[in-house]
LOMARSE-226371 format. One line per field, with one value per residue (C-alpha): residue number from 1; residue in one letter; chain; x, y, z. Coordinates in pm, 1 decimal, always signed. Example, Ala and Ser with C-alpha at 12.3 -4.5 7.8 and 13.67 -1.06 7.14 Angstrom:
<nodes>
baza 1,2;
rolum a,s;
baba A,A;
east +1230.0,+1367.0;
north -450.0,-106.0;
up +780.0,+714.0;
</nodes>
This chain:
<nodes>
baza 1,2,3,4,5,6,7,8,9,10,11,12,13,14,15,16,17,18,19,20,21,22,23,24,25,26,27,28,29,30,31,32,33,34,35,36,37,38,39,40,41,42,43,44,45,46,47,48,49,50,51,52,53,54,55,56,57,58,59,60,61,62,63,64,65,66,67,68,69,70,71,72,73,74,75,76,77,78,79,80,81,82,83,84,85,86,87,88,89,90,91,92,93,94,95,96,97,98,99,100,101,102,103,104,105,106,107,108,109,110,111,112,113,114,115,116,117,118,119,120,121,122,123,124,125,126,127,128,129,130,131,132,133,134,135,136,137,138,139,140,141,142,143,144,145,146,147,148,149,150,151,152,153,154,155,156,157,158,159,160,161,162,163,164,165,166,167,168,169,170,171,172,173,174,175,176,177,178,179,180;
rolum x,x,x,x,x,x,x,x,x,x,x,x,x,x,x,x,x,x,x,x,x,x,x,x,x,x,x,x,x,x,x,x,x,x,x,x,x,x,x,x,x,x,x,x,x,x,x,x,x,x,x,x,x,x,x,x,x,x,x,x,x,x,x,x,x,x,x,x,x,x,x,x,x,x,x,x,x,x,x,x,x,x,x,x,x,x,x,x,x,x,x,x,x,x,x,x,x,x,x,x,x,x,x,x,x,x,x,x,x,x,x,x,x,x,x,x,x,x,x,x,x,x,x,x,x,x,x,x,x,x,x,x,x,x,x,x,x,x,x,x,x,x,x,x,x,x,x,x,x,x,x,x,x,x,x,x,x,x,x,x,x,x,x,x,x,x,x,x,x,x,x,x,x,x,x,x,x,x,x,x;
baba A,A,A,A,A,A,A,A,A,A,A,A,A,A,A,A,A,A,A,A,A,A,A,A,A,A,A,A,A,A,A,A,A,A,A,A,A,A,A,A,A,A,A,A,A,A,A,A,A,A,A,A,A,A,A,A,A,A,A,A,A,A,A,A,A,A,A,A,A,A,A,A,A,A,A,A,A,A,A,A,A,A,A,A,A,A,A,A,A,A,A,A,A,A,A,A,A,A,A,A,A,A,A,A,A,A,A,A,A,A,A,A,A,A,A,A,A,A,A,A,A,A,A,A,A,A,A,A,A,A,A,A,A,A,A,A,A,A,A,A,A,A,A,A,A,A,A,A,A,A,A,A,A,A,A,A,A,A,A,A,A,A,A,A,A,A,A,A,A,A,A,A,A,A,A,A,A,A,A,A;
east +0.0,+175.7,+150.0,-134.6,-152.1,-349.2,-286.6,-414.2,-681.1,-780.1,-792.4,-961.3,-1261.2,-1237.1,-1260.5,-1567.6,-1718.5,-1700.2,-1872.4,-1898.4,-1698.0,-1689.3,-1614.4,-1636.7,-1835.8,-2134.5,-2295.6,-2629.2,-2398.3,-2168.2,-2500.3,-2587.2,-2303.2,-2206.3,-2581.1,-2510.9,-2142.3,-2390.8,-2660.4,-2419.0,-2228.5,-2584.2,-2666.1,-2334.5,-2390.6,-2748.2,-2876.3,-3274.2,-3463.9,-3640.8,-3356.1,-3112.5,-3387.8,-3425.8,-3076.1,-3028.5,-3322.0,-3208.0,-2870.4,-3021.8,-3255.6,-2996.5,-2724.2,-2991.7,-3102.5,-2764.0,-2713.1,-3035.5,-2972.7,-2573.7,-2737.7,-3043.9,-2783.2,-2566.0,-2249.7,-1917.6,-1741.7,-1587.4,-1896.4,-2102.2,-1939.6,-2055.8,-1942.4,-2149.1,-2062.4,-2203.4,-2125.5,-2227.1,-2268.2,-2163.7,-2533.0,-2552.2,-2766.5,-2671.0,-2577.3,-2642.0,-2490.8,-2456.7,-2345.9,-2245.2,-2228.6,-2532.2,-2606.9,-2624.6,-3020.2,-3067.0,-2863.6,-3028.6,-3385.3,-3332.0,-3178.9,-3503.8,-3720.7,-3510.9,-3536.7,-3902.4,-3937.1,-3688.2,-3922.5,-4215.9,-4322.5,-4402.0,-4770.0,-4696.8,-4469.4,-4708.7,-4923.1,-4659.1,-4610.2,-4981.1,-5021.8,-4724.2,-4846.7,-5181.0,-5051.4,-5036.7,-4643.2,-4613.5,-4496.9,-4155.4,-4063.5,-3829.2,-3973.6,-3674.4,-3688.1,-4067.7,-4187.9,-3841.8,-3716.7,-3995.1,-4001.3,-3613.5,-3715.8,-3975.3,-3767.5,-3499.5,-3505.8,-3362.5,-3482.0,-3229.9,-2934.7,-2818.0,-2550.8,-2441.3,-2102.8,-1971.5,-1780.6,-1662.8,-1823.9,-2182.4,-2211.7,-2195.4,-2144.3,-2484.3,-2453.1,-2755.7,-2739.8,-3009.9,-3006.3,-3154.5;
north +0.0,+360.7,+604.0,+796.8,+1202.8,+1215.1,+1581.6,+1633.1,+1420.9,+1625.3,+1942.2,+1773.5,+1690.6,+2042.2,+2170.2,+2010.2,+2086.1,+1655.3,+1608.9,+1247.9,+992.7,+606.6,+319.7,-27.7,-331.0,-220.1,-420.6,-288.9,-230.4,+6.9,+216.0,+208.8,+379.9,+635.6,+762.0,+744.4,+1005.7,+1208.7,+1252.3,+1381.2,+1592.7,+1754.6,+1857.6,+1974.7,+2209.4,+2292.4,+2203.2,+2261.2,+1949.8,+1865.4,+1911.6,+1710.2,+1445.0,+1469.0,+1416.5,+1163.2,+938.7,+970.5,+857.4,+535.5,+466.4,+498.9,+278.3,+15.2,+13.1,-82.0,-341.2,-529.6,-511.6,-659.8,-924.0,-1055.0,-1033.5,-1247.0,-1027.7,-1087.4,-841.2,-639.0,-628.6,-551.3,-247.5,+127.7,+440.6,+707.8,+1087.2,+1334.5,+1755.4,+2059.7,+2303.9,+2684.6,+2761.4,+2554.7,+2251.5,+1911.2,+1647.9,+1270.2,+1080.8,+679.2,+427.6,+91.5,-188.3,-325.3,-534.1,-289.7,-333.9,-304.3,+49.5,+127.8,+42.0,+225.1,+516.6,+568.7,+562.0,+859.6,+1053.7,+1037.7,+1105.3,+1408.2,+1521.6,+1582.5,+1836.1,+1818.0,+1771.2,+1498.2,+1329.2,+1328.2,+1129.5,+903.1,+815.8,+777.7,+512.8,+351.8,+311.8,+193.8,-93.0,-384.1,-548.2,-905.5,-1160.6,-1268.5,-975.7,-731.6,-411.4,-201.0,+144.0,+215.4,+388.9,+441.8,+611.9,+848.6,+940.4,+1053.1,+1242.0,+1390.9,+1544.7,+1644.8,+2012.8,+1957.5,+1684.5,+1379.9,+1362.2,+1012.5,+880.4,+529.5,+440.5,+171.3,-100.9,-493.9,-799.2,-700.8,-467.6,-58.5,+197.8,+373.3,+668.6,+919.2,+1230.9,+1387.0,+1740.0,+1856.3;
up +0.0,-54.3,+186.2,+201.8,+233.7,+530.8,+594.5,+176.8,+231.9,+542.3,+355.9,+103.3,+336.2,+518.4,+162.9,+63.2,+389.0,+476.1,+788.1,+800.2,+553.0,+577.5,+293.5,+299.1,+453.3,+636.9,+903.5,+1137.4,+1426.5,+1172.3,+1042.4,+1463.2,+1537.1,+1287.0,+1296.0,+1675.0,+1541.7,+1314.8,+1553.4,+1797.9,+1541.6,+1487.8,+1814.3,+1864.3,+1568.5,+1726.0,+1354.5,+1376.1,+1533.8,+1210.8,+1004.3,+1231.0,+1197.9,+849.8,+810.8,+1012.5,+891.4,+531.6,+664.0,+808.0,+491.6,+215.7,+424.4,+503.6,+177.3,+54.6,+331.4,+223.7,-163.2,-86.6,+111.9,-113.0,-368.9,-201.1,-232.2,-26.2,+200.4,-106.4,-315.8,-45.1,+98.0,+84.0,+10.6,+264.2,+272.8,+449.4,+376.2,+443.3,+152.9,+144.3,+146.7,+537.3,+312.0,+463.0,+170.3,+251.3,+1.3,-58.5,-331.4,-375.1,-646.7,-807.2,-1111.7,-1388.9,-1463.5,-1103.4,-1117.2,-1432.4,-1297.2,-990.0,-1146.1,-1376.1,-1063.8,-926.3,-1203.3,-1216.1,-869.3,-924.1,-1155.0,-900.1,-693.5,-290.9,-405.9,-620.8,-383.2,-102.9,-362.6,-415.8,-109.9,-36.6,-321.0,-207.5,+116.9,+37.9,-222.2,-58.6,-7.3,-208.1,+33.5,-94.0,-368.8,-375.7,-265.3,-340.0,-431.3,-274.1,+54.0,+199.4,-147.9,-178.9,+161.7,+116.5,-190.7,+19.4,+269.0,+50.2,-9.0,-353.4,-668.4,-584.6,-814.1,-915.6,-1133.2,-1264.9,-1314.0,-1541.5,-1304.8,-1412.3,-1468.0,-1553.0,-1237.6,-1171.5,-917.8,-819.3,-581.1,-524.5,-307.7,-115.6,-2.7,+325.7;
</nodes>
């Protein structure tokens, strides 16, 4: 391994206003305790109640999300770890943002649902979610990308922003970014 720049690296984070960074396998204890680190960066910060919430539960949703897609995929260790940033951004928004590895019709599925749910208004959202919650789960399918998804695109202040990038062997890097 070469050495690594940790001062450069440091400036990079203070830079980009990097509150919170964290890559590779993620268990439930992991999410546990660096939403435990974020909700205790928050209050330090005296970040608004609702906001620090908002924050917070987007944090949990997006890294749970990718711990139950790596695991009804089957994915090892190194397939199944995440990349999870959290920022600040010069106009005092907080930016929650997750990826990981997917199949690449998974990514490309998913990413089509985000951009249709960017493309909604609060009003429209709310009726999303209302649908969503009303249609019945399927015992034994994949529910990915339903309640939990809207309800992050609901609280963001800003249309989610996702991106797919190409990786090996059939699979991609998804990352999506909500802003609070």
């Amino acid at each position: 391994m070469e050495n690594i720049d940790l001062f450069s690296l440091r400036e990079h984070f203070n830079n980009n206003r990097i509150l919170l960074c964290f890559n590779g396998p993620i268990s439930r204890s992991l999410i546990e305790e660096i939403g435990n680190a974020l909700k205790n960066y928050l209050q330090a910060e005296n970040v608004q109640p609702s906001s620090a919430m908002d924050v917070f539960s987007i944090y949990v949703e997006l890294t749970q999300n990718i711990r139950h897609y790596a695991k009804t995929k089957g994915y090892g260790e190194l397939e199944s770890s995440a990349t999870v940033v959290v920022a600040k951004d010069g106009e005092g928004h907080y930016l929650v943002q997750a990826g990981n590895l997917v199949d690449k019709s998974d990514g490309e599925a998913l990413l089509g649902k985000i951009q249709a749910l960017a493309g909604m208004d609060k009003a429209a959202l709310k009726a999303a979610y209302k649908t969503q919650l009303r249609h019945p789960r399927e015992e034994g399918v994949a529910s990915g990308a339903g309640l939990g998804l809207i309800d992050v695109a609901r609280k963001s202040s800003l249309p989610l922003n996702a991106s797919l990038s190409h990786a090996n062997e059939g699979r991609a890097f998804f990352s999506l970014r909500a802003t609070i």
